[in-house]
C-alpha positions as CSV (number, residue, x, y, z in Angstrom):
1,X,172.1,53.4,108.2
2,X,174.2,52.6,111.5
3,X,177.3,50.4,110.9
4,X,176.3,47.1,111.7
5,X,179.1,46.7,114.8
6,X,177.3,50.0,116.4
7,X,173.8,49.0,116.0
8,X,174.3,45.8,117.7
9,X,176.7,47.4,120.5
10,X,173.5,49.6,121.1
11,X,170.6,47.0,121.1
12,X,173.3,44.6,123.6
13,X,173.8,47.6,126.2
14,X,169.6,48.1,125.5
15,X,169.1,44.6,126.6
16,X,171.3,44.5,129.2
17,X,170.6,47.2,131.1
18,X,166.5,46.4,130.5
19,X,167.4,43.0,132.1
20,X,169.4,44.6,135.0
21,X,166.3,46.8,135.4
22,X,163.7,44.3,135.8
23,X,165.6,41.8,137.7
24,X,166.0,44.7,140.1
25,X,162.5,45.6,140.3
26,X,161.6,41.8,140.5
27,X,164.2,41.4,143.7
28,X,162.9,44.8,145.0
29,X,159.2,43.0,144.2
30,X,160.0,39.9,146.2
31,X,161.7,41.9,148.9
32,X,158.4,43.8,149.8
33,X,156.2,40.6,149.2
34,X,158.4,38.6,151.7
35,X,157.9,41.3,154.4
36,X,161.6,41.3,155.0
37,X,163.7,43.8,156.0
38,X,164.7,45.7,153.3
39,X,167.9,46.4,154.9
40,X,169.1,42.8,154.5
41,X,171.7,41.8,152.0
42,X,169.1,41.5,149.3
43,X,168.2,44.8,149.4
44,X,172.0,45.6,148.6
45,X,171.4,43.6,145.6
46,X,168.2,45.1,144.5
47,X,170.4,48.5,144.4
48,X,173.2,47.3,142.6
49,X,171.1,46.0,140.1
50,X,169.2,49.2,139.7
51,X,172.0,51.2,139.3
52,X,173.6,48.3,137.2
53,X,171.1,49.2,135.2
54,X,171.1,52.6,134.9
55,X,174.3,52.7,134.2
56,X,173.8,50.4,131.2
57,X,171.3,52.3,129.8
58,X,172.8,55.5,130.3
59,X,176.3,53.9,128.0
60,X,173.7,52.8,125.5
61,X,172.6,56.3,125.0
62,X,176.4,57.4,124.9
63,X,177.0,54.5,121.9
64,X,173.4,55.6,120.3
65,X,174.7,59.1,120.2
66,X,178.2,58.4,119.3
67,X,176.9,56.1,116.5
68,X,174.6,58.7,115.0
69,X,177.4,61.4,114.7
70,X,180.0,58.9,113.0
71,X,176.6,57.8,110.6
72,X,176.2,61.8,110.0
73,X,179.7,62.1,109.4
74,X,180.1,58.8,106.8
75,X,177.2,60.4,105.3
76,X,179.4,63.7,104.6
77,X,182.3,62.0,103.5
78,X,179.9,60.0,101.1
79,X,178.9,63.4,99.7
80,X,182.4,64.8,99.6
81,X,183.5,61.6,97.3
82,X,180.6,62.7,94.9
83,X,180.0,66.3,94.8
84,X,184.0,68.0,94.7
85,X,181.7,71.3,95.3
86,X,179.6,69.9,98.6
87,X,180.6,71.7,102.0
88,X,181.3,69.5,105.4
89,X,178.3,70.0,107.1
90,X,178.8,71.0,110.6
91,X,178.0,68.7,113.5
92,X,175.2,69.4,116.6
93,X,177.9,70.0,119.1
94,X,175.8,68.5,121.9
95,X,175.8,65.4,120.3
96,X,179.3,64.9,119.0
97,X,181.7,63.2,121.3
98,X,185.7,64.4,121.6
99,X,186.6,61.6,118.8
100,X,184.1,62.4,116.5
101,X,185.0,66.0,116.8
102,X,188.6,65.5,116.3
103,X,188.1,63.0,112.8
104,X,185.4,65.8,111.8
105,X,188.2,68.3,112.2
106,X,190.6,65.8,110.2
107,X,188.3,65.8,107.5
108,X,187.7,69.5,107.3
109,X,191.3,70.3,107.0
110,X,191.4,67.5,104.1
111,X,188.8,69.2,102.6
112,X,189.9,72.7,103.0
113,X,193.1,71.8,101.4
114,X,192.0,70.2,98.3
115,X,189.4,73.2,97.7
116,X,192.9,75.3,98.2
117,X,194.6,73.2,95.4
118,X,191.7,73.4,93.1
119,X,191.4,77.1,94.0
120,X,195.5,78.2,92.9
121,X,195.2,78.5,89.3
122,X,191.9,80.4,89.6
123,X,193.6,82.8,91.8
124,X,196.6,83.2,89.8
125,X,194.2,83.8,86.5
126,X,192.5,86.4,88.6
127,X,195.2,88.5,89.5
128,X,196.5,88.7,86.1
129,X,192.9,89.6,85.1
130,X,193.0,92.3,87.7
131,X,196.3,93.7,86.6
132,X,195.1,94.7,83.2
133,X,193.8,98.1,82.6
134,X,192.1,97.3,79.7
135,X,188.5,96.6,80.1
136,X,187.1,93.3,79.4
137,X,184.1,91.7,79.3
138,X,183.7,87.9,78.1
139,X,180.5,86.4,76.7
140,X,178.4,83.9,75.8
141,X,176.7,83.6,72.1
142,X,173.3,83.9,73.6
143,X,175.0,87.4,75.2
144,X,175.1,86.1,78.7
145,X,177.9,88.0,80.9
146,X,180.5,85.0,82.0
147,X,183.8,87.3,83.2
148,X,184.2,91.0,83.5
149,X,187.0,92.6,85.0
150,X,187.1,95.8,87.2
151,X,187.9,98.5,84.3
152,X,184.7,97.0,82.4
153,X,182.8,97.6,85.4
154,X,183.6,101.1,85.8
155,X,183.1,101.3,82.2
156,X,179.5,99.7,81.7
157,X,178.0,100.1,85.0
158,X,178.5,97.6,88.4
159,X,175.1,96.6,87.7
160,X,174.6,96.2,84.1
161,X,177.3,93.7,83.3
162,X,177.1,91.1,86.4
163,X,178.4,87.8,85.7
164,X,175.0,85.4,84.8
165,X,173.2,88.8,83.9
166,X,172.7,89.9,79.8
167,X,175.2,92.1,78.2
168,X,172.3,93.5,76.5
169,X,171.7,95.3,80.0
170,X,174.6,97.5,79.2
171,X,175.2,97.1,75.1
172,X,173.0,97.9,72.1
173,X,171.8,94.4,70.8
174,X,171.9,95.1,66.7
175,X,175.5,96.8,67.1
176,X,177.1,93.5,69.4
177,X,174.9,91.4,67.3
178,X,176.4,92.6,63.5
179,X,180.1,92.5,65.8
180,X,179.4,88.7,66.5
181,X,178.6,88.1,63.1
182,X,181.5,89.4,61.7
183,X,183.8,87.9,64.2
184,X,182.2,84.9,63.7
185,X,183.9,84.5,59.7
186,X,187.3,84.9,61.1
187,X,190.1,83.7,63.2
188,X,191.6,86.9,65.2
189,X,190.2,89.6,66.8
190,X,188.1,92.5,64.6
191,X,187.7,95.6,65.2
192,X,184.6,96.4,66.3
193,X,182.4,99.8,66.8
194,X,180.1,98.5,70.0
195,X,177.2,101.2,71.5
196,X,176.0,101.2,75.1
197,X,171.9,101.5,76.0
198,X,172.5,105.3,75.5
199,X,174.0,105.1,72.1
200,X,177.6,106.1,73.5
201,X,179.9,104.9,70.8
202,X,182.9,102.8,72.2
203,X,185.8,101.4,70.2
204,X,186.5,97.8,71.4
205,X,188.2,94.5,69.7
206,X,185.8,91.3,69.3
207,X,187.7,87.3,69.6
208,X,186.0,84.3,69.5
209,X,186.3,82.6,72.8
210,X,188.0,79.6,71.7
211,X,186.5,76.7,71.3
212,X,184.5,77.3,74.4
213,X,181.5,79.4,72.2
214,X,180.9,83.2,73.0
215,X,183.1,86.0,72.8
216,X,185.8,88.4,74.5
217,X,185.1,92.3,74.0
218,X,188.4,94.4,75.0
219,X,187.3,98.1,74.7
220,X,189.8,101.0,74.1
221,X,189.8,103.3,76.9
222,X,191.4,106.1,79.1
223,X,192.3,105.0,82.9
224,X,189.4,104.4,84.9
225,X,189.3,104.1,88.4
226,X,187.5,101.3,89.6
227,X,188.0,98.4,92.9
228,X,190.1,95.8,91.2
229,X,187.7,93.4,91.5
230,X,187.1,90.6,89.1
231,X,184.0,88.5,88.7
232,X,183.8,85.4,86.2
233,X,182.0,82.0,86.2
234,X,183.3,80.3,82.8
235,X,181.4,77.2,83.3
236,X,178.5,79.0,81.8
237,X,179.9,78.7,78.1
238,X,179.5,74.6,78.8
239,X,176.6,73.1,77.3
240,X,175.3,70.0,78.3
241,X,175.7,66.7,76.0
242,X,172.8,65.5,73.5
243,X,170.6,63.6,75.9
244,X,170.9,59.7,75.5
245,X,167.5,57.6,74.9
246,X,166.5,57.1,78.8
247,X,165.4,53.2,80.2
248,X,165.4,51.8,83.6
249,X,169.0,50.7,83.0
250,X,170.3,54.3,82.3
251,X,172.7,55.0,85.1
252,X,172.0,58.1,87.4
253,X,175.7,59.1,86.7
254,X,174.6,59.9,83.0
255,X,170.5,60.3,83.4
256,X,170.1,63.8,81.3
257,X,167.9,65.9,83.9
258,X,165.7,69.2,83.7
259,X,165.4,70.5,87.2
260,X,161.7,72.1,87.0
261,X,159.2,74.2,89.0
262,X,156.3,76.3,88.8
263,X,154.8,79.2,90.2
264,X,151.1,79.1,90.2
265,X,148.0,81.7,91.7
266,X,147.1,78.9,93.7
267,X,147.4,75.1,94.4
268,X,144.3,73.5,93.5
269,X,145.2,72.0,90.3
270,X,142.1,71.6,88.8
271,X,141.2,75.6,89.0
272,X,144.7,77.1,89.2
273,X,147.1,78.8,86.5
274,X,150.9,78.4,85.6
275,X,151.9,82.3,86.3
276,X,156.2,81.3,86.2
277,X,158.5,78.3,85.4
278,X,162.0,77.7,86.1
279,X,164.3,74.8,84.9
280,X,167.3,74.0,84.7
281,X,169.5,71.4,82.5
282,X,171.6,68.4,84.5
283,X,173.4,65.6,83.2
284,X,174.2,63.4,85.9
285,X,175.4,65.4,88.9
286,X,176.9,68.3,86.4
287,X,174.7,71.7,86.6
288,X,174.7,73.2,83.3
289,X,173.4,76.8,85.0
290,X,174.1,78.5,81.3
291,X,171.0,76.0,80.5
292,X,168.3,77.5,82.4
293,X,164.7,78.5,81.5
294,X,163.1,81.0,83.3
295,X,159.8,82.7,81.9
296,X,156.7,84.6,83.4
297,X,153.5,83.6,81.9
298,X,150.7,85.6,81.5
299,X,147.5,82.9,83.1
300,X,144.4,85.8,81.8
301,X,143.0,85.7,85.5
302,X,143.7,88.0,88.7
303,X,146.7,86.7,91.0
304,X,145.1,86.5,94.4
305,X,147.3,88.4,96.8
306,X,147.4,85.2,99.2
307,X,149.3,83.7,96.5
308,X,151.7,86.8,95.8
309,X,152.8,86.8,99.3
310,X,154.1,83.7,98.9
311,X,156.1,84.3,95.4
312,X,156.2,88.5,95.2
313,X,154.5,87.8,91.7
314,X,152.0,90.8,91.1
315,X,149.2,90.8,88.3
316,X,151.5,94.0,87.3
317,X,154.7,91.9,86.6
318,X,153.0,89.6,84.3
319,X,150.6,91.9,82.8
320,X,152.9,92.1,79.6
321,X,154.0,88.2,79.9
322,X,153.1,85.9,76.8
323,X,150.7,83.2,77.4
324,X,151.5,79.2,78.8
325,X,151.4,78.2,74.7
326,X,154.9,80.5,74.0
327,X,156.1,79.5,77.3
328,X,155.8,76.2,76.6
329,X,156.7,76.5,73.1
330,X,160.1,77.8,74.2
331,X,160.1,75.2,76.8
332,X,159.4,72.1,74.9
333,X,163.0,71.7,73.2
334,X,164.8,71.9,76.6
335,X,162.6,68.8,78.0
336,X,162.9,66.6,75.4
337,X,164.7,63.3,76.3
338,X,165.1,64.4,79.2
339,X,164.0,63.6,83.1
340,X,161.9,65.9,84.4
341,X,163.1,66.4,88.5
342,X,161.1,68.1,91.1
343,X,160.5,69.0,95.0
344,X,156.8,67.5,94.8
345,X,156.8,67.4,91.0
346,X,153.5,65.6,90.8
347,X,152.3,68.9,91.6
348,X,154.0,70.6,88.5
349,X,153.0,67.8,86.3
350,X,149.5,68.2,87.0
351,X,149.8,72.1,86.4
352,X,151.7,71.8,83.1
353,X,149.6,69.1,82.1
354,X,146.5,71.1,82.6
355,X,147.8,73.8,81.0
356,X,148.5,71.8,77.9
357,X,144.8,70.9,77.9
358,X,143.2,74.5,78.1
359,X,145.5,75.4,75.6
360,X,145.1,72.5,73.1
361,X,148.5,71.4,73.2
362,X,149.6,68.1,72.8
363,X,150.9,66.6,76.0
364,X,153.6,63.7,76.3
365,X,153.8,62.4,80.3
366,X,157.6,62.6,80.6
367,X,159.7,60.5,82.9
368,X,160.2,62.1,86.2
369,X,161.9,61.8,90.0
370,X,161.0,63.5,92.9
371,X,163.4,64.6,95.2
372,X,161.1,64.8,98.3
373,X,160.2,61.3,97.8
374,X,164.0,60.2,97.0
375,X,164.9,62.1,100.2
376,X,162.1,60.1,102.1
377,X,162.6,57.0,101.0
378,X,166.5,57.0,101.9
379,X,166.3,58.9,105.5
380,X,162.2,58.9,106.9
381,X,164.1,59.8,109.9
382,X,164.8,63.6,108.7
383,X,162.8,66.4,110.8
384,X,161.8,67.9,108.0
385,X,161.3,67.5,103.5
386,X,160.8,70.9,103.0
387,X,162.8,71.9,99.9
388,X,164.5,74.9,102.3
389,X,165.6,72.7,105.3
390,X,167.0,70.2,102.7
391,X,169.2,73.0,101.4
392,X,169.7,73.8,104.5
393,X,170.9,70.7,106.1
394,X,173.5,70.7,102.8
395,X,175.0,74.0,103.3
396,X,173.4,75.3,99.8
397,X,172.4,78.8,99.9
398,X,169.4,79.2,98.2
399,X,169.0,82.6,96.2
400,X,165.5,83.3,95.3
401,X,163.7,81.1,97.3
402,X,159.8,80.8,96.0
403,X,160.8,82.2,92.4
404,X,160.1,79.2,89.4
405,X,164.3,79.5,88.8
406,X,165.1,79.8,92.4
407,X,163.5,77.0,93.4
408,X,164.5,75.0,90.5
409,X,168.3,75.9,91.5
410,X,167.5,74.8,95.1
411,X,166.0,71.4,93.9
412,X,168.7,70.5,91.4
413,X,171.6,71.0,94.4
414,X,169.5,68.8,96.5
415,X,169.1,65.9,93.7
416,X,172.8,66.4,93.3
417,X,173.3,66.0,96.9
418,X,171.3,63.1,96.9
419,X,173.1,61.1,93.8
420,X,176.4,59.7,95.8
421,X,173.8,58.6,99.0
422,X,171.8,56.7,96.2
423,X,175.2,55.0,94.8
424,X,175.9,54.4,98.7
425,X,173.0,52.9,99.1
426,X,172.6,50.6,96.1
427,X,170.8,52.7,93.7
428,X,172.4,53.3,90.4
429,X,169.8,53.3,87.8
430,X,167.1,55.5,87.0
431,X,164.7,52.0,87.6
432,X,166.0,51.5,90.8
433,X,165.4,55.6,91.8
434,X,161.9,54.9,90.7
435,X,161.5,51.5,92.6
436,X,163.0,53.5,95.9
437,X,160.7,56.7,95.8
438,X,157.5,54.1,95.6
439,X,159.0,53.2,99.3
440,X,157.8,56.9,100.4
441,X,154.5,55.7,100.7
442,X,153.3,58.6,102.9
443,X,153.8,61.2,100.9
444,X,152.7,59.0,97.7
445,X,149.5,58.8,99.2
446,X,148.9,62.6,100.1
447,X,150.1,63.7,96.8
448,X,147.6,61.4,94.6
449,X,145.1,62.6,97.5
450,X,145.4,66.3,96.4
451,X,144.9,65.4,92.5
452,X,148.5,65.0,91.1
């Protein structure tokens, strides 16, 4: 994906310098063939054509290199324009050249300064957060822990009430549950008579979040010492839109996705059982992370320890797990008219699909993209398609790497990555994604090859 000037400055310096070469080795050719003396004028000649040559090679190598690093860095600033959150990639310093270096270091400053603008009134919210004494601890309606402040903390336990984590860690279910539902009839904030694990009674005020869904919980206590610290993520009281009805024209800016993967004792899908799965909900390239699925299953056979090595996941851990039919159950509503995206996701289809058919389930082949073959079909060049150098390459830092969730988090920053490269290169529509990943032919090949 060279700019056109560049490529053709290369393949002119390529040519050159190959003529230059063999004319030399022609001369040098007719020199020795002639039995003249090689110290004669033509000789001179010979040389200057050989290093005529040389020296045209060696400043095609120069614009090769210089071309890649500018295509590297177009390919940044083409993920920058789509993805506010993505991070300039560093550069192979070996390969960079002092101008490409200096508009790299343009762009990071650019870059660093707009994150520092959207940044201000975050940090401003946080330290008047931090100045409060009063602990608080904000909600979703499912219980899920979106902001807690320092005094909380000390309050509830560090580890009990983590943002992303249930506040059911740290609170009694039926006495926050009954508070909910009473806050829930009225405008203002109730007071409320909340119980931790241990049945300590607190005294705390319930308000409805707003129209955001969820709820703040301000609790009445004495001074607490605690770090100041204040940890939120309010984006996970968003919910992602209805999905629309998906066609080859739906545009990838709006294509409803469910990031998905599986966990499995093995990979032979016609033997093998579904032992975790982990999805997440998209719409376009917004992660709805409060829309995530993430379920052990229970697949009535011994794990074999080859497998747990690679995922940690012990016959032990999902000993007590319900079976694929309640995971799937469960599962089923956050699929439908939806996408289904994977990192090989033939391979997951074939598993769930299996699954359905042991369990007598009925099984609807959902639409689906693969990001390894998307990734392919656009680059082929890339060293490597495995789901951890792709995150890699794009600065995501991947946090439970071989768990169902983990992975499915990995994946759906990757596709996200991938969308504004797609609209660079002409693909809008989920047809045209579909028409593109055929082009991986490769990897098309070894995945029907193994069954999926």
């Amino acid at each position: 994906m060279r700019s056109g000037l560049a490529r053709l400055l290369a393949i002119t310096l390529a040519l050159v310098g190959l003529a230059l070469l063999l004319l030399a080795a022609e001369a040098a050719f007719l020199l020795l063939d002639s039995g003249r003396d090689p110290t004669l004028p033509g000789a001179g000649l010979a040389l200057s054509l050989l290093l005529g040559g040389f020296a045209l090679w060696h400043a095609w190598g120069l614009a090769a290199q210089h071309s890649r690093a500018l295509e590297r860095l177009r390919g940044a600033v083409v993920t920058l324009a789509g993805n506010e959150s993505a991070v300039l990639p560093q550069l192979p310093p070996d390969e960079t050249d002092a101008d490409v270096a200096r508009l790299h270091g343009a762009l990071g400053a650019l870059t660093a300064r707009e994150a520092a603008l959207r940044a201000a009134p975050d940090r401003r919210m946080q330290a008047v957060l931090s100045a409060v004494s009063e602990p608080i601890v904000v909600i979703t309606e499912q219980g899920q822990v979106t902001l807690v402040n320092a005094p909380a903390r000390a309050l509830l336990g560090p580890e009990r009430v983590r943002v992303g984590t249930s506040v059911y860690a740290a609170l009694s279910r039926t006495a926050l549950a009954d508070a909910m539902a009473r806050v829930g009839k009225t405008e203002g904030p109730v007071p409320v008579e909340l119980y931790t694990v241990e049945s300590q009674g607190l005294a705390a005020t319930a308000t409805r979040f707003g129209n955001h869904g969820g709820f703040v919980l301000a609790f009445a206590a004495s001074a607490l010492r605690h770090d100041g610290v204040l940890e939120h993520d309010l984006t996970l009281h968003d919910r992602p839109p209805a999905p629309l009805p998906v066609t080859n024209d739906c545009p990838l800016a709006e294509l409803p996705v469910v990031v998905l993967d599986t966990e499995t004792t093995g990979l032979d899908v016609t033997q093998d059982r579904v032992i975790s799965i982990g999805a997440v909900r998209l719409n376009g390239a917004r992660v709805y992370r409060s829309a995530t699925f993430d379920r052990l299953v229970n697949p009535g056979r011994p794990i074999p320890p080859r497998s747990t090595a690679v995922h940690g996941i012990t016959d032990a851990m999902v000993a007590g797990a319900a079976d694929f039919e309640a995971a799937h159950g469960e599962l089923a509503p956050l699929l439908e008219g939806c996408v289904l995206v994977g990192h090989n996701v033939a391979f997951d289809l074939a598993m769930l699909r299996r699954e359905c058919e042991l369990g007598g389930l009925a099984w609807a082949e959902p639409r689906s993209l693969d990001t390894l073959l998307l990734t392919c079909a656009l680059d082929p060049t890339l060293p490597s398609f495995e789901l951890d150098a792709l995150a890699q390459g794009i600065g995501s830092q991947v946090h439970g790497r071989h768990t169902a969730l983990g992975d499915a988090l990995a994946t759906a920053e990757v596709y996200v990555h991938l969308l504004p490269h797609l609209a660079d290169a002409g693909i809008a529509t989920f047809g045209q994604a579909q028409a593109l990943s055929a082009k991986a032919k490769h990897f098309v090949k070894k995945q029907k090859e193994q069954g999926w």
